[in-house]
C-alpha positions in Angstrom: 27.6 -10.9 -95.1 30.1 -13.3 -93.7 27.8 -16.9 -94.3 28.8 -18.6 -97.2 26.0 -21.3 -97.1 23.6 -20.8 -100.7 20.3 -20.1 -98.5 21.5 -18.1 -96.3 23.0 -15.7 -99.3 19.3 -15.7 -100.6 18.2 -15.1 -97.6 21.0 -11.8 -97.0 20.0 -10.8 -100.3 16.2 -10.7 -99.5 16.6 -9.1 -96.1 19.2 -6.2 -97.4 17.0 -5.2 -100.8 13.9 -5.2 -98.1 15.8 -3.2 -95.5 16.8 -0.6 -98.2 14.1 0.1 -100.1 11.6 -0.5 -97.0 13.3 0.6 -93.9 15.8 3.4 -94.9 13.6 5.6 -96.8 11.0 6.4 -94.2 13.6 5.9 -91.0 12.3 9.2 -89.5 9.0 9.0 -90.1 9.0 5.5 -88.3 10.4 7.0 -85.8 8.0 9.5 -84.5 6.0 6.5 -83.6 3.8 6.6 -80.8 3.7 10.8 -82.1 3.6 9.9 -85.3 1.7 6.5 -88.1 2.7 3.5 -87.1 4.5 1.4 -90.3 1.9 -1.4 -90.3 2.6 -2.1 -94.2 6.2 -2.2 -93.7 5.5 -5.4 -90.9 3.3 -6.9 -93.6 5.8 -6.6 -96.0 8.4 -8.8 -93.6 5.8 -10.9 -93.1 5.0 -12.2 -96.4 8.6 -12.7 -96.7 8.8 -15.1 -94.1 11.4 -12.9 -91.7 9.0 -13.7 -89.3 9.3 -17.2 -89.8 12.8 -17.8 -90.1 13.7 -20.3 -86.8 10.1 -22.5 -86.5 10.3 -25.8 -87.3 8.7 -27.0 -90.8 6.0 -29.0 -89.0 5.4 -25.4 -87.0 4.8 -23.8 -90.2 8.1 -22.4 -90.2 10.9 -22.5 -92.0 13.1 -24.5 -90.1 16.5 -22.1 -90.3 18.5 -22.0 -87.4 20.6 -19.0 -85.6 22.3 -18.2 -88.2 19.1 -17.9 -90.9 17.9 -15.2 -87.9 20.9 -13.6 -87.0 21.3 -12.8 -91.1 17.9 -11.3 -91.0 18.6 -8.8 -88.2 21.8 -8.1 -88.9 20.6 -6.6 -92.3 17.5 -4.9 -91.1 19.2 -3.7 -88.1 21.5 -1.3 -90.4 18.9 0.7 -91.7 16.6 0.3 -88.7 16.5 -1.6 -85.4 13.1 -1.0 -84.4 11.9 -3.7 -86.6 14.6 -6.3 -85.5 13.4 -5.6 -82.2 9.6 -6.7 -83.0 11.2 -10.1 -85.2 13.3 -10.7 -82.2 10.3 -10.1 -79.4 7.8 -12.5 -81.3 10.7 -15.2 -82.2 12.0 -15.2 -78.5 8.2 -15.7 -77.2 7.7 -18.3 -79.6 10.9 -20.7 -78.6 10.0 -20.1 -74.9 6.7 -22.5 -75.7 9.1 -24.4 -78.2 11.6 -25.3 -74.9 8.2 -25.7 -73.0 7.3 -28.9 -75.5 4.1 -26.9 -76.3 4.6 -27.5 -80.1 0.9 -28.0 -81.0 -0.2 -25.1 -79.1 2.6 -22.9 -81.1 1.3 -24.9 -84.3 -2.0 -23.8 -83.8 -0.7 -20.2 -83.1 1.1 -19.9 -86.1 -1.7 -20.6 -88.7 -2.2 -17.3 -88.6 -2.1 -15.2 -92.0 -2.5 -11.9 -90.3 0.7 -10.5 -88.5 -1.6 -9.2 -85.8 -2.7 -12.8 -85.0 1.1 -14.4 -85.7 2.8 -12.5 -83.1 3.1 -12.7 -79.6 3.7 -9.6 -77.2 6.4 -10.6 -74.9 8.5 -8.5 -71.8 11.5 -8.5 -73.9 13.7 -6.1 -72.0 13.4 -8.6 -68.5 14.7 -11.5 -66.8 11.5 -12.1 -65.2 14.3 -13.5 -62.1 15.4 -10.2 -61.4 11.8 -8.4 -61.2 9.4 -8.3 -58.8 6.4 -7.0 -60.7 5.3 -10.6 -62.1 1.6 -10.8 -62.1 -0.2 -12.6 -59.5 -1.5 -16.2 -60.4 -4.6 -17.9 -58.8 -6.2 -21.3 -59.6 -10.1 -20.7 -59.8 -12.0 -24.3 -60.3 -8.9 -25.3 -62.5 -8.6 -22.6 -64.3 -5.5 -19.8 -64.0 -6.4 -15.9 -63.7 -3.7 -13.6 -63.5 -4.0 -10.4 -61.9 -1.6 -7.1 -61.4 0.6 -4.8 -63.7 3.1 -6.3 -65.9 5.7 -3.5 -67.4 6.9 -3.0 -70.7 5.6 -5.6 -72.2 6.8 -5.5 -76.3 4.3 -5.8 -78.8 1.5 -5.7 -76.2 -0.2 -3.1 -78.6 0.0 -5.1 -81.1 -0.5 -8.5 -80.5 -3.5 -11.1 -80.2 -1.5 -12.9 -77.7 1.0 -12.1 -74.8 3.2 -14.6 -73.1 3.4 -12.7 -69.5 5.7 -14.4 -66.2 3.2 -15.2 -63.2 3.9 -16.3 -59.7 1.6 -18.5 -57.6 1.6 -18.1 -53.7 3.8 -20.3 -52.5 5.2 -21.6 -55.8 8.8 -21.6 -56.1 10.0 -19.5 -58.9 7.9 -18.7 -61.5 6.1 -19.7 -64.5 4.6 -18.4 -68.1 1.4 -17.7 -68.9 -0.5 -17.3 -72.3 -3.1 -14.4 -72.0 -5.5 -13.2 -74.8 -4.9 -8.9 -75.6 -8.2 -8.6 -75.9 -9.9 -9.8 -72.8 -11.9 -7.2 -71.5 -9.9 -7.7 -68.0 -6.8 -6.5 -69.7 -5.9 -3.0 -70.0 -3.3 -2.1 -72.0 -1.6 1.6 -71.4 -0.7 4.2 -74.2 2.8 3.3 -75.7 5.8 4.1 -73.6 8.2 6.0 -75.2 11.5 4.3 -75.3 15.5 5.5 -75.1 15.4 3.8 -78.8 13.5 1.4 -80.8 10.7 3.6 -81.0 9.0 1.8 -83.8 9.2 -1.3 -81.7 6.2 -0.6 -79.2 5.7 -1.8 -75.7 3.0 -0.9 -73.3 1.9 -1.3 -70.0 -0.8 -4.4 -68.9 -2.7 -4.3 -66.1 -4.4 -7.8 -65.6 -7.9 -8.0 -63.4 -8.7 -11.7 -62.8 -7.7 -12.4 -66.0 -8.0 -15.7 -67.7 -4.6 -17.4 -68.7 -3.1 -20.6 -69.8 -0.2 -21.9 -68.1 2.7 -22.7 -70.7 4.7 -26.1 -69.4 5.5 -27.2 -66.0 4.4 -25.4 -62.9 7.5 -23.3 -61.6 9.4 -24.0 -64.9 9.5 -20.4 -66.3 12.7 -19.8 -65.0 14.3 -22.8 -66.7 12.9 -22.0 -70.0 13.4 -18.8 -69.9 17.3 -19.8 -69.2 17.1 -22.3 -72.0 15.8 -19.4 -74.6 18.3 -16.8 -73.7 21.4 -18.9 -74.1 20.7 -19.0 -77.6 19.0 -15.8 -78.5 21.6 -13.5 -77.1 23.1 -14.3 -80.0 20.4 -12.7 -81.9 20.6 -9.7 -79.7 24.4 -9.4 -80.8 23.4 -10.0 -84.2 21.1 -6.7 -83.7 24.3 -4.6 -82.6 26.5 -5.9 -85.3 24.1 -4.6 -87.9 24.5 -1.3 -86.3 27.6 -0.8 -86.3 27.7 -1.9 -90.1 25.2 1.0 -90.7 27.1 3.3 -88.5 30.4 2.7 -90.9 28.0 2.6 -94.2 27.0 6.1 -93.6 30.1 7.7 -91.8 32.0 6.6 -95.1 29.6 7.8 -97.3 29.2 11.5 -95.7 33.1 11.9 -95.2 33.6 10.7 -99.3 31.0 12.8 -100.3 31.8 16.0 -97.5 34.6 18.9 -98.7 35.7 21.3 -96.7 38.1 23.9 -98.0 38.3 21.9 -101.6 39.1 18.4 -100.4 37.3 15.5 -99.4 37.0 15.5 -95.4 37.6 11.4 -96.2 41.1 12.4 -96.9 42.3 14.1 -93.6 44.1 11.9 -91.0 41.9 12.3 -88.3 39.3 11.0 -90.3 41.1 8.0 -91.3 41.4 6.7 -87.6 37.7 7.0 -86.5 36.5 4.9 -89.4 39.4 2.9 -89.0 38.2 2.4 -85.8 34.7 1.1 -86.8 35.5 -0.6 -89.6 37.7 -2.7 -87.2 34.6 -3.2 -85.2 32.5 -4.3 -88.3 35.2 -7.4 -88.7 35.2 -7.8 -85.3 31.7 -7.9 -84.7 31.1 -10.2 -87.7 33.9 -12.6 -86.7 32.6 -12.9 -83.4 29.0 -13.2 -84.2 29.8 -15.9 -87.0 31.3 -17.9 -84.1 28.5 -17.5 -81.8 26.3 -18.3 -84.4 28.2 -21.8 -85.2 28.1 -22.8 -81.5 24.4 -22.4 -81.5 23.6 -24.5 -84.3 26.1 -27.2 -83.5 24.5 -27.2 -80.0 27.6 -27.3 -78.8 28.4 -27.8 -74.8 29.5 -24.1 -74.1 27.0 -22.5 -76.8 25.0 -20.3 -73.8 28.4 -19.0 -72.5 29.7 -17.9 -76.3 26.0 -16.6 -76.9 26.3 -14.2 -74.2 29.7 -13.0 -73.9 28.8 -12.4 -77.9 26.0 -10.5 -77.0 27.7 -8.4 -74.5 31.1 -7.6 -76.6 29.3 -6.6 -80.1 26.7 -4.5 -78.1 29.6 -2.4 -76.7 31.2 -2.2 -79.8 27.8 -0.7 -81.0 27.9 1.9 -78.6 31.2 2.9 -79.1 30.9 2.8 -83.2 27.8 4.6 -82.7 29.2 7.3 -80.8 32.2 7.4 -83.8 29.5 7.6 -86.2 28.3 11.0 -84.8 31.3 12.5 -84.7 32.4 11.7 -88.2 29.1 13.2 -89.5 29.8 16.5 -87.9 27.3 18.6 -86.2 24.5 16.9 -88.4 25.2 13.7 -86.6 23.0 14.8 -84.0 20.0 15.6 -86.4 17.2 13.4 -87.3 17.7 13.6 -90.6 21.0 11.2 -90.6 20.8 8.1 -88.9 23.6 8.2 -86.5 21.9 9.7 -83.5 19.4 7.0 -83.9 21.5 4.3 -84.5 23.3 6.1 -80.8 19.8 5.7 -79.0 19.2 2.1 -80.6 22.5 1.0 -79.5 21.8 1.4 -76.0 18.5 0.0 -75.8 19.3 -2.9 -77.7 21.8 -3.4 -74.6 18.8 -4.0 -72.3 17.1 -7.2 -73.9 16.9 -9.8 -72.2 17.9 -7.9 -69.0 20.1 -5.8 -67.5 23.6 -5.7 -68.8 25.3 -5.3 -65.5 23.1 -8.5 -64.3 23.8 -10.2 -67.9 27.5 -10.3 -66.9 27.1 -11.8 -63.7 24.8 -14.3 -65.4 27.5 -14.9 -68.0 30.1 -16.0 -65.3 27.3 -17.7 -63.2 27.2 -19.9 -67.0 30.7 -20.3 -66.9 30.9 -21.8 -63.5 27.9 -24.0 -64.7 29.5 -25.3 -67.7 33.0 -26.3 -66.2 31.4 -28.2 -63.6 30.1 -30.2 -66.2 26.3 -29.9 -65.7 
């Protein structure tokens, strides 16, 4: 890995024995998910080892890491397979939406949980709730907040005890989040939706009728939050790309060392050369930029929302195009199941939509950049 802190070596150490022995062995069968068992012992597993825990505050029965702690944790489990960053990412990008919100003792009380199903929190991952119009509908009903309508692709919602879902209030400029219990019999949650990639990472349709909510912060703040949460976890989103394109060169090198054709080692032919030349470039690369981003994030430095995105978006092309390489070097088998590239292809690309839509991302990232000259 490319931290040299003591910890966070502990920490890589932990994360790449775990994602080895726990991830890579039963890729595919994780994969079938929703047609196929769902790995609840494997969550577990990352649980009692505190991945789950890795950016909450001490007092918040955390462990008080920062970015970099995270992005270590993703960046290993990411190699073998993504689908289980994405759930670490979905609960710990929930969780510092209430932490921006000042709702500390609320999250404290959240995170008392010794059960994974009651620790995390189901969360739209894959929106900017700015650039949607399928919020659900908020009404106040003798002080009290019900939500109603169908809110899509909401990650984890399978899963979780609690969902953090966007709301709008007639009237109310912008929008604002809203804490909503799974289990409320006026929540109906749909099968899982089967994703591009990340299949192991579920998400389901909710359909809210009436249904009881807590408002999370200031009335209309949601936006702001939201803003304040994604200028620092794009980084971990680029952390999640990095660690596939590490895994795409692990097992492109490994095939072409141990693949002859016509009595030498296909490792050994020129052609060969350049395409993992090519993504081993894009392992430093990727590493060197998210190491930076990582830095800014923890320093809290002025600019650190700019650098987390243009990160994200840079490393998660990089992941796409290292994915792609990682096919081809593996041949015609690159497009089975039984490798890891073709999946590593299809989480590439969905990894691309967190947080939004990468086309929107970029305008967002200059619409930051105009921000931050000007000195706000």
């Amino acid at each position: 890995m490319f931290f040299n802190n003591k910890e966070l070596k502990m920490l890589d150490k932990a994360a790449s024995e775990f994602s080895k022995k726990q991830l890579a062995p039963e890729r595919e069968l994780h994969d079938k998910y929703p047609f196929g068992p769902f790995y609840h012992d494997v969550i577990e597993k990352a649980f009692e080892l505190d991945f789950f825990h890795v950016t909450l505050p001490e007092e918040l029965n955390g462990m008080g890491q920062g970015m970099s702690a995270l992005s270590v944790v993703l960046y290993n489990i990411c190699q073998e397979d993504s689908s289980l960053g994405g759930v670490i990412f979905t609960n710990a990008a929930a969780q510092q939406i209430l932490l921006e919100a000042g709702e500390n003792e609320r999250l404290k009380e959240l995170t008392q949980s010794r059960s994974v199903r009651g620790y995390l929190m189901a969360f739209p991952a894959f929106n900017d709730p700015s650039e949607i119009s399928h919020c659900a509908t908020v009404r106040m009903e003798r002080a009290s907040c019900r939500l109603s309508g169908m809110v899509e692709y909401v990650v984890l919602g399978g899963l979780a005890r609690y969902a953090l879902i966007p709301g709008k209030m007639e009237g109310e400029p912008g929008y604002s989040f809203y804490l909503v219990k799974t289990g409320e019999p006026s929540v109906k949650i749909s099968e899982p939706v089967l994703s591009l990639g990340l299949h192991a990472c579920p998400s389901v349709d909710m359909t809210l009728n009436h249904t009881p909510a807590v408002r999370i912060g200031k009335s209309g703040n949601g936006g702001h939050y939201f803003l304040k949460m994604a200028d620092r976890f794009h980084v971990a989103a680029a952390a999640m790309s990095a660690g596939i394109i590490q895994g795409a060169f692990k097992e492109a090198f490994s095939y072409c060392k141990g693949r002859f054709q016509g009595g030498h080692a296909i490792i050994n032919w020129s052609e060969v050369k350049m395409m993992l030349a090519n993504v081993a470039i894009q392992v430093e690369n990727a590493e060197m930029i998210l190491e930076s981003a990582c830095r800014s994030v923890d320093d809290n430095e002025p600019k650190l929302g700019v650098r987390a995105r243009s990160a994200a978006l840079h490393v998660q092309e990089l992941a796409c195009e290292a994915a792609t390489d990682g096919i081809q070097l593996l041949g015609g088998v690159g497009y089975m199941k039984d490798f890891g590239q073709e999946k590593r292809y299809r989480d590439a690309k969905q990894v691309q939509a967190l947080l939004g839509l990468a086309p929107l991302k970029r305008i967002h990232c200059l619409e930051r950049m105009i921000y931050t000259a000007n000195g706000y």
